[in-house]
VOPAGU-2260 file (C-alpha; in pm, 1 decimal, decimal comma):
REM VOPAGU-2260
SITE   aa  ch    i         X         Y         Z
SITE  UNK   A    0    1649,6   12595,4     911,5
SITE  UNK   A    1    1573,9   12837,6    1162,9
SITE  UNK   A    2    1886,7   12980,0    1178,8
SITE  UNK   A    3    1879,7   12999,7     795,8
SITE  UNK   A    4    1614,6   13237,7     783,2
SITE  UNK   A    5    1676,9   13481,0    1034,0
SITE  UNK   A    6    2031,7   13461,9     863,6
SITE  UNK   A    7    1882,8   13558,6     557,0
SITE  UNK   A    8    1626,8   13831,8     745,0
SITE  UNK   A    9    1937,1   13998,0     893,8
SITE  UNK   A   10    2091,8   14035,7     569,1
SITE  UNK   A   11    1769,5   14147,4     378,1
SITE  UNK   A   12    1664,8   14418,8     654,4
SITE  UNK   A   13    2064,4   14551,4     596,9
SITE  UNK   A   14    1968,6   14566,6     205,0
SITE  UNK   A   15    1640,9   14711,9     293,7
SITE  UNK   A   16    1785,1   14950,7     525,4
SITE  UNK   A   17    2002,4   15092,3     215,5
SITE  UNK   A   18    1721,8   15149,7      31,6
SITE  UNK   A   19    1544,2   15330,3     218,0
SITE  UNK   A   20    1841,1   15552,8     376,1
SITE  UNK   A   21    1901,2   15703,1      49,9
SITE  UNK   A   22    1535,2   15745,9     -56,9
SITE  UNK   A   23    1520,7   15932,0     285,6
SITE  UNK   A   24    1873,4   16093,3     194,5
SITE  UNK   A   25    1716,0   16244,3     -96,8
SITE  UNK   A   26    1368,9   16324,9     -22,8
SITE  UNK   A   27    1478,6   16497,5     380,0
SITE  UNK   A   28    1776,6   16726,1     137,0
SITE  UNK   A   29    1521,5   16736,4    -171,4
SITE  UNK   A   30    1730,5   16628,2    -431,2
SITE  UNK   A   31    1606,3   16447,8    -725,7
SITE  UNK   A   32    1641,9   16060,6    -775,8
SITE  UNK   A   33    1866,4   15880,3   -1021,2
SITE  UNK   A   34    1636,0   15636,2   -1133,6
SITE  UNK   A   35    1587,3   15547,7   -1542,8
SITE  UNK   A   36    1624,9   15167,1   -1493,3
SITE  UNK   A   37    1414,4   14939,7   -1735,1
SITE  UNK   A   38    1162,4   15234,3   -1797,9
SITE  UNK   A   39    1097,6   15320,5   -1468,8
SITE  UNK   A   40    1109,6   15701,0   -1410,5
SITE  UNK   A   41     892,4   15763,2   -1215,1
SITE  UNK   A   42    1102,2   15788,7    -896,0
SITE  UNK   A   43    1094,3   16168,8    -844,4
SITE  UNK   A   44     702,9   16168,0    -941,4
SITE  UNK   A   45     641,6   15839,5    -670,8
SITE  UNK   A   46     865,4   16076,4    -408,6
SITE  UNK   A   47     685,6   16397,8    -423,2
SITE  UNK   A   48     379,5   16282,6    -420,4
SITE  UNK   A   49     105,8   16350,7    -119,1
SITE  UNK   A   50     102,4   15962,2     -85,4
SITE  UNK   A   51     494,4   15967,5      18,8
SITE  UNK   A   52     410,2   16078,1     378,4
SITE  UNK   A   53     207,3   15975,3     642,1
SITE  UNK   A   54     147,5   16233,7     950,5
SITE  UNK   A   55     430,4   16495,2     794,2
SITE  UNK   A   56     704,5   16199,1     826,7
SITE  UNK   A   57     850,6   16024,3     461,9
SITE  UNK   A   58     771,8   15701,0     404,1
SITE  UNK   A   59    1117,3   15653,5     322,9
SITE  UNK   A   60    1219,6   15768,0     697,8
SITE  UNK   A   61     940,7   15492,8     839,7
SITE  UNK   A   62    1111,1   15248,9     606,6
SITE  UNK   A   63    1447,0   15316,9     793,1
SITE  UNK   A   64    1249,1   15222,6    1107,4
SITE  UNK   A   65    1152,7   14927,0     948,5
SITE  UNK   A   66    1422,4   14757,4     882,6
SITE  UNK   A   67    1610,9   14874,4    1160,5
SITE  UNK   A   68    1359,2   14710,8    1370,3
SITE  UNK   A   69    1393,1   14380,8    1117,2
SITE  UNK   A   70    1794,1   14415,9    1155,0
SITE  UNK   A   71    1789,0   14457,2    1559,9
SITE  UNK   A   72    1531,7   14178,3    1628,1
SITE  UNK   A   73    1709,1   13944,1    1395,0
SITE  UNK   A   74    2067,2   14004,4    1525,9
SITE  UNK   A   75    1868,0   13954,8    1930,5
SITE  UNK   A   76    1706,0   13617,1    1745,6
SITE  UNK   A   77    2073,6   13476,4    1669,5
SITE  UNK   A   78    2215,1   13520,6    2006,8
SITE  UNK   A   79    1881,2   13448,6    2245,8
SITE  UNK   A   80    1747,0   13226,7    1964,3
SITE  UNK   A   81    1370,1   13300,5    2150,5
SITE  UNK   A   82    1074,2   13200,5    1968,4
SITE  UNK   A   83     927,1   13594,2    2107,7
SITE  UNK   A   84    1174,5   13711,2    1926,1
SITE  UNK   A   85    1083,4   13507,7    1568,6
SITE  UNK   A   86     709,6   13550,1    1657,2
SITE  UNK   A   87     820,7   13929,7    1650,8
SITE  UNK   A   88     974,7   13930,5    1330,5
SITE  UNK   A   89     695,4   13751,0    1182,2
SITE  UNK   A   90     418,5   13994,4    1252,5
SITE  UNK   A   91     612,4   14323,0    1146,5
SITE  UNK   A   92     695,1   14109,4     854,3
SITE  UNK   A   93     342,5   14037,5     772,2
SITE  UNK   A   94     237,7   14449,7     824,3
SITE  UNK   A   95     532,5   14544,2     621,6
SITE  UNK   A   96     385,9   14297,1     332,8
SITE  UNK   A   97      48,9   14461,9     352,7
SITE  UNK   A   98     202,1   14809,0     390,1
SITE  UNK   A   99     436,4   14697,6      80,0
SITE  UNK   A  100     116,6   14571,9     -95,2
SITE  UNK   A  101    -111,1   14891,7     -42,8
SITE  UNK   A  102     177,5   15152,9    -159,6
SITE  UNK   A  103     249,6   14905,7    -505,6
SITE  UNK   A  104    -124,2   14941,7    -554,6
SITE  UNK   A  105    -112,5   15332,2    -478,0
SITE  UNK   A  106     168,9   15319,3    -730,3
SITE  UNK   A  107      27,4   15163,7    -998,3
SITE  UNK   A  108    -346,6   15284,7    -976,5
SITE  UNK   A  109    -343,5   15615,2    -823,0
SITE  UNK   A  110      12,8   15784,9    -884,5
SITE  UNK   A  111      32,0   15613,7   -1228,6
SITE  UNK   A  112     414,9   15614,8   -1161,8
SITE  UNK   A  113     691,6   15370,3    -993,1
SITE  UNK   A  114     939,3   15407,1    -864,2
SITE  UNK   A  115    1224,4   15138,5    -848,0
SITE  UNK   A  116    1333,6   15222,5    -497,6
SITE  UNK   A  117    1010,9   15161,7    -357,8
SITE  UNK   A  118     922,3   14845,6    -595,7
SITE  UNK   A  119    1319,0   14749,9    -420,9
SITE  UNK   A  120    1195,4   14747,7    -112,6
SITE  UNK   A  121     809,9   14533,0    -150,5
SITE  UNK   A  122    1037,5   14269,6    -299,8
SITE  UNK   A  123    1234,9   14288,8       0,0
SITE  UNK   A  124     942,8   14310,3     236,2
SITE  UNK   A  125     817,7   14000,0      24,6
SITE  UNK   A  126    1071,4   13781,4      95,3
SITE  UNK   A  127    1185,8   13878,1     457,4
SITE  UNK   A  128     814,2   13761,3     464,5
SITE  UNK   A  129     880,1   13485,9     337,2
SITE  UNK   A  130    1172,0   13403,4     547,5
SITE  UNK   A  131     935,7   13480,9     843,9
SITE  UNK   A  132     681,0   13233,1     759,8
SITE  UNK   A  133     971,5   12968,3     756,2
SITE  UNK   A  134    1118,5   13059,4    1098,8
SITE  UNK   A  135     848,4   12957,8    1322,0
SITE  UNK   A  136     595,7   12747,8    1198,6
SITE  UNK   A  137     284,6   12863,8    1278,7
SITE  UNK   A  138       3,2   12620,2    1408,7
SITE  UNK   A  139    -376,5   12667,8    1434,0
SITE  UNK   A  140    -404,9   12327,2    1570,7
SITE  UNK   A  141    -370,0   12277,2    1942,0
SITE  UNK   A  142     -91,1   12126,5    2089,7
SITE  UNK   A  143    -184,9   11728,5    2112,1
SITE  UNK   A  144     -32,1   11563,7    2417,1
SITE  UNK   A  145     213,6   11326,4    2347,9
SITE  UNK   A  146     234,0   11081,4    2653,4
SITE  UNK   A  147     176,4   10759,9    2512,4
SITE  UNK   A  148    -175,8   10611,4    2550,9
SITE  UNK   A  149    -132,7   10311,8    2820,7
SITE  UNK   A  150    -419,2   10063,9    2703,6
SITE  UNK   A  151    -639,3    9975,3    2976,8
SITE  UNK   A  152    -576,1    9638,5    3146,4
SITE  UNK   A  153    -749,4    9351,4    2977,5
SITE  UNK   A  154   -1042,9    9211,3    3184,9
SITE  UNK   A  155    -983,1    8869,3    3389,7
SITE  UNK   A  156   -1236,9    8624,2    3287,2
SITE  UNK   A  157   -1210,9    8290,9    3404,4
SITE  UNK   A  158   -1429,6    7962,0    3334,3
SITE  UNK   A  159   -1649,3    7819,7    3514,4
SITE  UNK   A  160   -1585,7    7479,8    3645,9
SITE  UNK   A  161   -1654,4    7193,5    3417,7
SITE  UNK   A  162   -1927,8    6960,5    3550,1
């Protein structure tokens, strides 16, 4: 199962990668987006917005990190197979899903405008989180030892002597 899922990460992370390589494509050489799918339009609005960078960079360029990082630590995970590695995966999964979360939100409520590229690329984020969470099961319990319990010797009583 383990395998399964970083399979599935590694291929995800390459889809998510896409994504985000031509969002960056476009916003970095300022072209407009092709994006009337289902009534969603509001790629170009989504993209030029103040909300599309963070420190000067595109969000579309950090998205490339991303899931460059996703693809690289999930290609390591199938040869090493090290639960680092899958613990790794799991907690930039879990901050993409927030990150993910908060720029839907700034979508829908703020900007008043999605974009499909981006929506593309939470669903991704959702289910490479998903995948995550199935990976390496995460305990909160403390490891119980498992030595088997030995029962203590039963006591030696004898009888007194019979009169």
């Amino acid at each position: 199962m383990k395998r399964i899922g970083v399979v599935a990460i590694l291929i995800l992370a390459f889809f998510g990668l896409a994504d985000s390589a031509y969002l960056a494509q476009h916003i970095v050489g300022g072209t407009p987006l092709i994006c009337n799918i289902q009534g969603l339009s509001g790629c170009n609005t989504v993209a030029t917005s103040q909300y599309s960078y963070i420190f000067g960079i595109p969000l579309a360029e950090l998205g490339v990190l991303f899931y460059g990082v996703l693809f690289i630590l999930a290609a390591l995970e199938l040869v090493l197979f090290d639960q680092l590695l899958r613990r790794f995966l799991q907690a930039i999964s879990l901050f993409g899903l927030i990150a993910s979360l908060y720029y839907t939100y700034v979508q829908e409520f703020i900007i008043g405008a999605f974009c499909i590229y981006c929506l593309t690329s939470a669903i991704i984020t959702l289910l490479v989180f998903v995948c995550a969470s199935f990976i390496e099961p995460v305990s909160l319990r403390k490891k119980r030892d498992v030595t088997p319990m030995v029962p203590p010797p039963a006591p030696h009583l004898t009888m007194p002597p019979a009169p």
